[in-house]
C-alpha positions in Angstrom: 63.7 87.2 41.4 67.3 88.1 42.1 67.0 91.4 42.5 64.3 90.1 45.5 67.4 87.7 46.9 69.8 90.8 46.8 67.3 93.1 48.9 67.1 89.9 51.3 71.0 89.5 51.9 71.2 93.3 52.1 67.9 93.5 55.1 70.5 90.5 56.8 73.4 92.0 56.5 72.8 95.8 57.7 70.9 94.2 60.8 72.7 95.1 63.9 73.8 92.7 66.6 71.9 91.4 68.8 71.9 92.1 72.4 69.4 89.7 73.7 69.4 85.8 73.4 67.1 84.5 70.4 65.0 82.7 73.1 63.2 86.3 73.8 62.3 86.8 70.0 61.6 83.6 69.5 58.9 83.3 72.1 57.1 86.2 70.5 56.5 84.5 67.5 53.4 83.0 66.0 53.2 79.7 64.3 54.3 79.6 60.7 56.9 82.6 61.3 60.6 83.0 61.1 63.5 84.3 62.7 66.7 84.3 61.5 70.9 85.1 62.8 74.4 85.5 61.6 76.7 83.7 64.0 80.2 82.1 63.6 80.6 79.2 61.1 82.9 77.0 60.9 86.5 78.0 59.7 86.2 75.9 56.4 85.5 76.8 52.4 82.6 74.2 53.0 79.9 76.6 54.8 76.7 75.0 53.3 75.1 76.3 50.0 72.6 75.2 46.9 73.5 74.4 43.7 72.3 72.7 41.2 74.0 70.3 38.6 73.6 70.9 34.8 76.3 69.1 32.2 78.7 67.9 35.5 79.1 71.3 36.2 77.8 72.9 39.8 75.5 76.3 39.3 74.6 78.0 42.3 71.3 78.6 42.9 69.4 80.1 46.1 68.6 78.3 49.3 64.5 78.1 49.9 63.7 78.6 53.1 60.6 76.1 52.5 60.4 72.3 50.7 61.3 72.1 47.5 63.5 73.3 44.4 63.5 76.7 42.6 64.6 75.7 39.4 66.4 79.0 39.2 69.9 78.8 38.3 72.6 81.7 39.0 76.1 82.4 37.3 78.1 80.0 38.7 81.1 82.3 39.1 82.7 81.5 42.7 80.9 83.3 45.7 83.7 84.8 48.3 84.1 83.0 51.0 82.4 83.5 54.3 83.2 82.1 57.8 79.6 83.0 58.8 76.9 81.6 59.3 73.2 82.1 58.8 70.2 80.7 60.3 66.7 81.0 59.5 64.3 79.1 62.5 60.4 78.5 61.6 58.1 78.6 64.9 55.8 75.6 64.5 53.1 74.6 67.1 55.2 72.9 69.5 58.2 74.7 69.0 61.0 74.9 66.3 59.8 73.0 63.0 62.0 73.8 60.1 65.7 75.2 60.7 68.1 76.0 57.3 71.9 76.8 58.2 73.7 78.3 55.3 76.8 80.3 54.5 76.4 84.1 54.5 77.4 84.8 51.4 74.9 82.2 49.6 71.5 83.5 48.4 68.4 82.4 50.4 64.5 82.8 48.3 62.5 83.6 51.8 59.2 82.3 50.2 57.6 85.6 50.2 57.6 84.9 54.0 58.6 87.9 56.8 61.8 86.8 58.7 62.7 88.7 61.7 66.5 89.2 61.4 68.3 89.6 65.0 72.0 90.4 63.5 74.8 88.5 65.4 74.5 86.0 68.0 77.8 84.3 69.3 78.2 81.2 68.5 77.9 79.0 71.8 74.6 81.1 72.1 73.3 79.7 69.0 74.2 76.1 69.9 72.7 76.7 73.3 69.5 77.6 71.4 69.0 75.2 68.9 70.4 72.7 71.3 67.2 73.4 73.7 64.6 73.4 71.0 65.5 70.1 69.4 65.2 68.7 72.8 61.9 69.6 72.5 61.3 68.9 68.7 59.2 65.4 67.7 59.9 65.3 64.2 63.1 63.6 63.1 63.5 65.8 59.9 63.4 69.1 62.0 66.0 67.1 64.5 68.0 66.3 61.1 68.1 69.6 60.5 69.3 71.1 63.5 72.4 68.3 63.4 73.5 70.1 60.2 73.3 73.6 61.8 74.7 72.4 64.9 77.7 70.8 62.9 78.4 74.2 61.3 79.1 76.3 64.3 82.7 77.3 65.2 83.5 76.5 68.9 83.2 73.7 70.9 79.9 74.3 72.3 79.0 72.6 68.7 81.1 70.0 69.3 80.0 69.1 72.8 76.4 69.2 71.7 76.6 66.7 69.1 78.8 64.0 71.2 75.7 64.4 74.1 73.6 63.7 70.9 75.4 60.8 69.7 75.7 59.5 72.9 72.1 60.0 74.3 69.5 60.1 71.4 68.7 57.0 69.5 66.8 58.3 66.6 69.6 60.9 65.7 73.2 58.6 66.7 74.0 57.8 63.3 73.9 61.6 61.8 75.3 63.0 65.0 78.5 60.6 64.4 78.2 61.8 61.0 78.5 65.0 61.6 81.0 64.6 64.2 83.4 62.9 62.0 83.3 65.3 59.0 82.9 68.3 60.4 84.3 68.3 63.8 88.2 68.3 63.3 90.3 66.4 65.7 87.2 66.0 69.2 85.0 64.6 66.5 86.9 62.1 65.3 88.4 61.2 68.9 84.3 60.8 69.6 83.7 58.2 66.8 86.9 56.7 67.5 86.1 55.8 71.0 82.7 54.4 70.0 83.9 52.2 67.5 86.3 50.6 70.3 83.2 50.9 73.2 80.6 48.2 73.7 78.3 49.2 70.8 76.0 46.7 68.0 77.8 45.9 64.8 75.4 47.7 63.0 76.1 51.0 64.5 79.7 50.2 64.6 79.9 49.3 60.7 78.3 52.7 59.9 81.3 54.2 62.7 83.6 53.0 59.8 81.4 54.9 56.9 81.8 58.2 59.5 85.7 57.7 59.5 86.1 57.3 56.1 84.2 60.6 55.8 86.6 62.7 58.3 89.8 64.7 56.8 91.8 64.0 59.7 95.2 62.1 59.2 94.3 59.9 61.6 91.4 58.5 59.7 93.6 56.2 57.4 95.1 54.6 60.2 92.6 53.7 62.2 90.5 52.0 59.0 93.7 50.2 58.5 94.1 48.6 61.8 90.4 48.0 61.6 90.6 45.7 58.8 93.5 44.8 59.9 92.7 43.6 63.2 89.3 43.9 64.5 87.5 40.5 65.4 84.3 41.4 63.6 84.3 40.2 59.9 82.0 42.9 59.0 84.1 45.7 60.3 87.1 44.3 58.5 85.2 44.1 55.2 83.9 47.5 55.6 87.0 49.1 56.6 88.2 47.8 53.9 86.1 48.4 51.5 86.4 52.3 52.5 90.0 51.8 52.1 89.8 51.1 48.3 87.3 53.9 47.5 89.6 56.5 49.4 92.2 54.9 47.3 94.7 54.0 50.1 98.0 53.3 49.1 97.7 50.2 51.6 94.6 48.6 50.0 96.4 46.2 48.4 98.3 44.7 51.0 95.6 44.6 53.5 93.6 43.1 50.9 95.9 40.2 50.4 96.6 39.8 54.3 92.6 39.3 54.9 92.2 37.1 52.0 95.3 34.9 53.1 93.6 34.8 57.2 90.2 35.3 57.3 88.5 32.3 58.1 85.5 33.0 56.1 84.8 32.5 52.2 82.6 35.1 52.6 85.2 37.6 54.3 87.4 36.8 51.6 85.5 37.8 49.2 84.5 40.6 50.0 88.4 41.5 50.2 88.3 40.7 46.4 85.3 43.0 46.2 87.4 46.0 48.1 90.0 45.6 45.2 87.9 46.2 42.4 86.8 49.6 43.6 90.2 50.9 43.4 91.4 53.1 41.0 91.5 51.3 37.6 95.2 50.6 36.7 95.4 49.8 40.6 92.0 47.5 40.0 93.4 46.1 37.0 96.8 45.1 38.2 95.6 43.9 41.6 92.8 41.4 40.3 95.3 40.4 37.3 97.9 38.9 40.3 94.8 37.1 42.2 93.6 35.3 39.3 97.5 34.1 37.9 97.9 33.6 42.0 97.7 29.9 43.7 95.3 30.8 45.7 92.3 28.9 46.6 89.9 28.9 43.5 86.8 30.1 45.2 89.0 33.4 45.9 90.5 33.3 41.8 87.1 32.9 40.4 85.9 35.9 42.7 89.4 37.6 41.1 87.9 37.0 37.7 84.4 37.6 37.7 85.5 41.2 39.0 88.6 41.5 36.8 85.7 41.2 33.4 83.7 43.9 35.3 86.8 46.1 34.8 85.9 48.9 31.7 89.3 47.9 30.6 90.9 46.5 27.5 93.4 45.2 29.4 91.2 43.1 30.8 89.4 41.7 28.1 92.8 40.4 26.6 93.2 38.9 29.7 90.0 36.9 29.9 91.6 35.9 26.3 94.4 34.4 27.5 92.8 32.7 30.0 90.3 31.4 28.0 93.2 30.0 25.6 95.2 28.5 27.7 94.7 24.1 28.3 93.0 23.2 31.0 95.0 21.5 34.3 93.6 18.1 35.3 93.1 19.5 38.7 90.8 22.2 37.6 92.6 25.0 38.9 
């Protein structure tokens, strides 16, 4: 089987590069066949490969150009790092039906199925390809698919194709901003920006926060800050929040407190408890431990509590403890 793989890569590899655009091949195909290209990836150690997870540990394993797992697992000794691409486009009946992007140096199982390699395409060529055929593509998982490849391209033809995406086709807005946010540097993150400040539902907007919680730009902590900080929707603030405290923000705390102490809403509140309990644990620990000894309303100490005995922490047992020993004030509090 791996001997197979290593004839594949080798097939790929010594193709040479192509002179004419991918359209040309790709019209002489029948339906069921594949075609496939090397073309500039992104310059990142994240190129897209397959692995499986045995014992917490990642083992690579090859790609399948088809559905489905192989069950095969390699040495998981590190593969060098690439900044190409690979694509591998099926013809269907109406056009493209399956696309698989991966990293060149990753091993792909073809199936048993012919691909016709092309060699290298440029990169804005390749966009400009897949960009026309999921134009004409009906099925969302091929459109899903063509996202990821698109997101993996180096250039800004990628880039350009995704925000017309995000901005144009409803089926595909949420993983285009997606994409945009975690794999498009600074102009992706500028694009789901301004849509979380444009005229846009709540819905879409609270999944805008998810997208820049997921982007590695420095600017991404800020701008969930001043979200929770200040937007008028209670839902973004809780969200933003909550995305604070699982990227561990070193401001969780104080935002935290400044919601619970001026939202309006129990239920706002609440969820600002919520946010604090997905910190780190000593941060968890010591955060809930102050609301719950606080003077705060009750409805926000007994939200304190009740996540405080979640906590997998003996601390927090001996807590409970002392709570539980201590008298009773006549006001209930």
């Amino acid at each position: 089987m791996l001997g197979f793989l290593v004839a594949v890569s080798i097939i790929a590899a010594g193709a040479p590069a192509s002179t004419t655009e991918p359209a040309s091949t790709w019209s002489t195909l029948s339906n069921g066949q594949w075609m496939s290209y090397r073309t500039a990836g992104i310059e990142s150690d994240e190129l897209p490969c397959c692995y499986d997870y045995q014992g917490g540990r990642a083992m690579l394993r090859p790609c399948r150009l088809e559905r489905g797992v192989t069950g095969v697992s390699v040495d998981p000794s590190p593969i060098s790092i690439s900044t190409e691409l690979r694509i591998f486009v099926r013809r269907g009946e109406d056009g493209l039906d399956r696309a698989v992007a991966v990293g060149a140096n990753c091993p792909v199982d073809t199936d048993g199925h012919q691909v016709t390699a092309l060699g290298w395409i440029p990169a804005a060529t390749s966009v400009g390809f897949l960009d026309r055929e999921l134009d004409e593509s009906k099925s969302k998982k091929t459109n899903r698919d063509g996202l990821f490849a698109l997101a993996h391209h180096r250039g800004p033809a990628a880039t350009r194709a995704l925000i017309r995406r995000s901005a144009r086709d409803r089926s595909l807005r949420r993983d285009a901003f997606f994409w945009l946010a975690h794999r498009r540097g600074r102009p992706g993150f500028e694009a789901v920006q301004a849509a979380l400040t444009g005229d846009e539902s709540t819905r879409l907007k609270r999944h805008l926060v998810f997208c820049l919680s997921q982007s590695p730009m420095p600017d991404a902590a800020p701008a969930l800050r001043r979200t929770a900080r200040r937007s008028a929707d209670d839902a973004l603030r809780s969200e933003a929040l909550f995305w604070l405290s699982q990227r561990g923000d070193r401001q969780t705390e104080t935002i935290a407190l400044t919601v619970i102490d001026t939202a309006a809403s129990t239920r706002v509140k609440k969820k600002a408890v919520f946010a604090l309990s997905q910190l780190p644990a000593d941060r968890a620990f010591v955060a809930l431990k102050r609301l719950v000894r606080s003077d705060r309303p009750r409805p926000v100490r007994r939200e304190a509590l009740f996540w405080l005995a979640q906590q997998d922490d003996d601390r927090a047992i001996a807590e409970l403890e002392s709570i539980l020993s201590r008298p009773r004030k006549a006001n209930g509090r």
